[in-house]
C-alpha positions in Angstrom: -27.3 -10.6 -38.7 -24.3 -8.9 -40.1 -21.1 -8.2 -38.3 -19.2 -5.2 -38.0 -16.0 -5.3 -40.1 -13.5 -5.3 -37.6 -15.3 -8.2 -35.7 -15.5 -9.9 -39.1 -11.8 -9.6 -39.9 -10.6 -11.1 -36.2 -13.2 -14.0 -37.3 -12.1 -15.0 -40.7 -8.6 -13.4 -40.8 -6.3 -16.2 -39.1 -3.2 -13.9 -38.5 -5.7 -10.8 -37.1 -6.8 -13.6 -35.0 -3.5 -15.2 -33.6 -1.9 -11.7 -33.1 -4.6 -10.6 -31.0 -4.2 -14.0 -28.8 -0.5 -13.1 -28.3 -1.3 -9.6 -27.0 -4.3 -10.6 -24.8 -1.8 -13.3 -23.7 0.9 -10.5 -22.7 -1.1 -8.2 -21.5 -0.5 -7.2 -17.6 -3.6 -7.3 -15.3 -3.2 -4.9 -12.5 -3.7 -6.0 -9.0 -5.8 -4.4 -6.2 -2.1 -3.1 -5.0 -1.9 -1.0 -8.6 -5.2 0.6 -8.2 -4.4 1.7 -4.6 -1.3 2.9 -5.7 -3.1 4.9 -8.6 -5.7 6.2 -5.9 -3.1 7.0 -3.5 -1.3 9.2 -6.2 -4.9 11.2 -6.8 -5.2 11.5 -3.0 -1.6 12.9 -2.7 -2.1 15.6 -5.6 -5.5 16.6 -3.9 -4.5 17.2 -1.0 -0.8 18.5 -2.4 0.8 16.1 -0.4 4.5 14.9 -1.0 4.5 11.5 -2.5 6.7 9.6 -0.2 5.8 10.5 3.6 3.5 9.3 5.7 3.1 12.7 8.2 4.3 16.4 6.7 4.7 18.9 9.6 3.0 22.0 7.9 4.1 24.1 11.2 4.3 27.4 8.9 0.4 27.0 7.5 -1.3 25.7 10.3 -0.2 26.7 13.7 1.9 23.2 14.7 -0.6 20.8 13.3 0.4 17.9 11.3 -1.3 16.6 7.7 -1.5 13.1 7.1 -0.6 11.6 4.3 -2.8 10.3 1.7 -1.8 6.7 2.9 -2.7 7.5 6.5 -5.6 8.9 5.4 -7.5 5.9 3.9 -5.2 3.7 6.3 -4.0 0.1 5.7 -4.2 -0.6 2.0 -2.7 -4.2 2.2 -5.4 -6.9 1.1 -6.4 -9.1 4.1 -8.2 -13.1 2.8 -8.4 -14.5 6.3 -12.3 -14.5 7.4 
């Protein structure tokens, strides 16, 4: 079977190798909170939402009707581990 050359070289190659464990060491894993952050930006620039309010009064488009946010849209986001 032969190897690709990259995969060879972090194999045989001692400082390739122990520079790569430093970074995979370091590197940040996000949590569920980060994604629904990220999602929650998406939402807000869909729907053209401002990023920090929970309720815009859009009174001049729509007649007196609010818009929710996109927080209030897909509602609590905080991770719940209690059965």
């Amino acid at each position: 079977m032969r190897l690709p050359p990259g995969l060879k070289n972090w194999l045989t190659d001692q400082a390739t190798y122990a520079r790569l464990c430093v970074e995979a060491r370091a590197r940040k894993f996000r949590s569920w909170s980060d994604y629904v952050e990220k999602l929650l930006k998406h939402l807000q620039l869909l729907f053209n939402l401002p990023a920090r309010s929970r309720e815009v009064s859009s009174a001049d488009s729509h007649g007196g009707s609010r818009v929710p946010s996109a927080r209030a849209l897909i509602g609590d986001t905080t991770l719940r581990t209690e059965i």
